[in-house]
C-alpha positions as CSV (number, residue, x, y, z in Angstrom):
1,X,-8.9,20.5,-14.6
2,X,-8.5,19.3,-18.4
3,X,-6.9,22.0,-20.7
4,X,-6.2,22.2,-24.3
5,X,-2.5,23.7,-23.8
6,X,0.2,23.6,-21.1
7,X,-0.3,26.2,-19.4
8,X,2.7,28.6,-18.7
9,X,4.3,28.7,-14.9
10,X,2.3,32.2,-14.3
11,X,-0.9,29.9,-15.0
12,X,0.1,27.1,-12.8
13,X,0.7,29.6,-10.2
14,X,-2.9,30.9,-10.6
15,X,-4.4,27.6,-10.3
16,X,-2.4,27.0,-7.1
17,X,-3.1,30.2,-5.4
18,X,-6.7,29.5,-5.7
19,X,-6.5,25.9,-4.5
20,X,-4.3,26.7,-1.6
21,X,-6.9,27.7,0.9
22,X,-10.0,25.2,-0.7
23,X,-11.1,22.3,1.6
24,X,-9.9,18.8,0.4
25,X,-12.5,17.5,-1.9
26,X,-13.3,13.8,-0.3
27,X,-14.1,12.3,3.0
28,X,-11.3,11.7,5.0
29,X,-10.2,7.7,6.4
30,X,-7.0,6.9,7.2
31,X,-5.1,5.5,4.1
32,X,-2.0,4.2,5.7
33,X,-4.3,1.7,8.0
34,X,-5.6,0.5,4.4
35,X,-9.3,2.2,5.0
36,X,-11.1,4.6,2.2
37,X,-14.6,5.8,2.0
38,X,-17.7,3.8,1.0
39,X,-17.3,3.9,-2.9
40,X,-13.9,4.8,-3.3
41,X,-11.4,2.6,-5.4
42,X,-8.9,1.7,-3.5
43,X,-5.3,1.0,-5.0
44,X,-2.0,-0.6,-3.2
45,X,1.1,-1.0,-4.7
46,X,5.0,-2.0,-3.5
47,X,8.5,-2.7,-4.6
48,X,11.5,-3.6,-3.1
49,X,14.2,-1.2,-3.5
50,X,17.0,-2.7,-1.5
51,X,18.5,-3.7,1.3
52,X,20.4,-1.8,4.0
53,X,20.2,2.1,5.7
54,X,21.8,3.6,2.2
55,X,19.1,2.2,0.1
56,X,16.8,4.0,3.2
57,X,18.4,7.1,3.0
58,X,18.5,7.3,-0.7
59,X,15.0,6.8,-0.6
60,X,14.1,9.4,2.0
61,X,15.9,11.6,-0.1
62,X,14.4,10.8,-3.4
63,X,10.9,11.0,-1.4
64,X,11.8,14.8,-0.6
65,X,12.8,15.5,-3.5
66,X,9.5,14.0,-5.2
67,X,11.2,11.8,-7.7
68,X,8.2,9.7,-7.5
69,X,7.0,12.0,-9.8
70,X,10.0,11.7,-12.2
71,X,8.2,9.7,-15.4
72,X,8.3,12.2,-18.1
73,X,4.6,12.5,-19.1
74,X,4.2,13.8,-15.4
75,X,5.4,17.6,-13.8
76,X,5.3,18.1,-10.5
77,X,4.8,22.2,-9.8
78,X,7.4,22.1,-7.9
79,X,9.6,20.3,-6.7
80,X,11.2,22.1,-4.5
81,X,8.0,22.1,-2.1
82,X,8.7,20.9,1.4
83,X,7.1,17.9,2.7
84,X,4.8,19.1,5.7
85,X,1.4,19.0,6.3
86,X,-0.5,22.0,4.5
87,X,1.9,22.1,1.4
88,X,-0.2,22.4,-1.7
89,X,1.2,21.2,-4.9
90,X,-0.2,20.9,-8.5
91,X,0.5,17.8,-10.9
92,X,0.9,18.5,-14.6
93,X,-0.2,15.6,-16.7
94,X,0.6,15.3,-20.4
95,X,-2.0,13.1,-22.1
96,X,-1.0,13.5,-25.7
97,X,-5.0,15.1,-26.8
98,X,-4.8,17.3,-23.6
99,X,-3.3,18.4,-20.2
100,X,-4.5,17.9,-16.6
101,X,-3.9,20.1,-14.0
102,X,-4.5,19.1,-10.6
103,X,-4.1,20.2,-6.9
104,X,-3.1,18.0,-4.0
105,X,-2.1,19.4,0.0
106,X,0.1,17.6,2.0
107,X,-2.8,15.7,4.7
108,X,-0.1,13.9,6.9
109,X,3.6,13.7,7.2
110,X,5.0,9.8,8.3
111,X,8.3,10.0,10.3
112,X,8.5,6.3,12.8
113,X,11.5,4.4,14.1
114,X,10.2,1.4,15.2
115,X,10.7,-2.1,13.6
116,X,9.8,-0.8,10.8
117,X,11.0,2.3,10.0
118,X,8.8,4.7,8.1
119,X,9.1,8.3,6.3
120,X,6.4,9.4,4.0
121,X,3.6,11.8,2.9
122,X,-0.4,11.3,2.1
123,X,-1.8,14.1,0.0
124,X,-5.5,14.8,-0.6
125,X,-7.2,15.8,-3.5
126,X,-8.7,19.7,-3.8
127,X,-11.8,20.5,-5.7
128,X,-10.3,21.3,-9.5
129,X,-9.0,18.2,-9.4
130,X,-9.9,15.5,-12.0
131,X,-10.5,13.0,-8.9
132,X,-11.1,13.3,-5.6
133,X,-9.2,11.0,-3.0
134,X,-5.6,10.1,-1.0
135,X,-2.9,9.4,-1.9
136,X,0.6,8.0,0.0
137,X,3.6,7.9,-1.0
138,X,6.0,5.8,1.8
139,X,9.2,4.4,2.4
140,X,9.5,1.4,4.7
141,X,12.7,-0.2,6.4
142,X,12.3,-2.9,8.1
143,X,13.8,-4.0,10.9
144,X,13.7,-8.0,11.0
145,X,15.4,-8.8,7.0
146,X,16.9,-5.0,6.8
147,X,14.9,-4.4,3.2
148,X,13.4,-1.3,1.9
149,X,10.1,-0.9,0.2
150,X,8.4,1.9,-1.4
151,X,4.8,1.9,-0.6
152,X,2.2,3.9,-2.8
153,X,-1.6,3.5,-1.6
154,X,-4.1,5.4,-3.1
155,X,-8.5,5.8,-2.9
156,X,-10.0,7.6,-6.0
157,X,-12.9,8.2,-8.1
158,X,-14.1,10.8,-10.8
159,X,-14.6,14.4,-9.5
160,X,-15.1,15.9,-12.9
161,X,-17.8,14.6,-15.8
162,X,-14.6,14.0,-18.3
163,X,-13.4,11.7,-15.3
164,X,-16.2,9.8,-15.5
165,X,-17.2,9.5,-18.3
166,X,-13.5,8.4,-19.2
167,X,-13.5,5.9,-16.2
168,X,-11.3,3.2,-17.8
169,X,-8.6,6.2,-19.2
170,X,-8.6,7.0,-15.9
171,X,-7.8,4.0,-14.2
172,X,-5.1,3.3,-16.5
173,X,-3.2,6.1,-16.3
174,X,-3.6,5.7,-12.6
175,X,-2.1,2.1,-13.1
176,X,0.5,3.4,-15.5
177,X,1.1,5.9,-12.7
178,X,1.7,3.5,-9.9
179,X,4.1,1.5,-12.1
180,X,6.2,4.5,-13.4
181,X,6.3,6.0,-9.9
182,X,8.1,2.8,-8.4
183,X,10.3,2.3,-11.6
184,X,11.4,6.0,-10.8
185,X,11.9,5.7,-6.7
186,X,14.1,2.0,-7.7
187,X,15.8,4.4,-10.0
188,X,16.8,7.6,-7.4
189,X,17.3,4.6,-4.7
190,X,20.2,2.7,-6.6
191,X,21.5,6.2,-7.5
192,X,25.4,6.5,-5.7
């Protein structure tokens, strides 16, 4: 939802509380085995972080703690929410002329040891949401060379008219979030 103002935490609590129980707002594929739904953009994008099973647990750690989110024109409301399936979340977006306010639940939790070790999250879109779509945010160790990658896959497209007809503002701030999201998990990774 686009608003003039920030809305205050009693108002983000609202908006949650009336999300919480909504169904997601898009078909569901399974975004980790790279499939979306017929006419959905589909993004991927990846960074190295390190090398080792510190860089893997500061990671895992900086995943729970959403840091992903961590680029100053972005709030996550809150923090502080666990990562399990059915958590609902909103995003607070400052985009200078307006605000966006935006609900996501937790669709599947990612937690495998095998050669490549994996802990993540994919969230899903809810209806006042400016898109509707998937989104994954992962943390990859893998086994053979010992590196760490931070994996962020999304589908999308415009739920709301202002979506649309902003197409191109919305694909780059989804680009600008892709690249400020790894800048900030390469930050909380190299943390000591």
């Amino acid at each position: 939802m686009f608003l003039l103002t920030k809305p205050n935490e009693a108002q983000v609590r609202q908006f949650l509380s009336s999300q919480k129980d909504q169904p997601f707002s898009y078909p569901d594929s399974d975004i980790t085995a790279g499939l979306s739904p017929r006419g959905y953009t589909r993004d991927h994008n990846r960074i190295k972080l390190g090398d080792g099973a510190d860089v893997f647990q500061k990671a895992v750690a900086a995943l729970r703690r959403w840091e992903m989110f961590n680029v100053g024109w972005l709030q996550l409301c809150w923090p502080d929410a666990p990562i399990e399936i059915g958590t609902t979340v909103a995003v607070l977006a400052d985009l200078r002329c307006c605000w966006s306010l935006n609900a996501c639940r937790i669709a599947r939790v990612f937690d495998e040891d095998r050669d490549v070790r994996r802990y993540g999250f994919a969230y899903g879109t809810l209806p006042e949401h400016v898109e509707r779509g998937q989104e994954s945010f992962i943390v990859e160790r893998h086994s053979s060379d010992d590196s760490v990658w931070y994996d962020l896959s999304a589908y999308s497209r415009p739920n709301q008219l202002l979506a649309r007809l902003g197409y191109p503002v919305t694909r780059a701030l989804q680009k600008r979030f892709a690249r400020d999201s790894m800048q900030a998990m390469l930050r909380s990774s190299a943390r000591c």
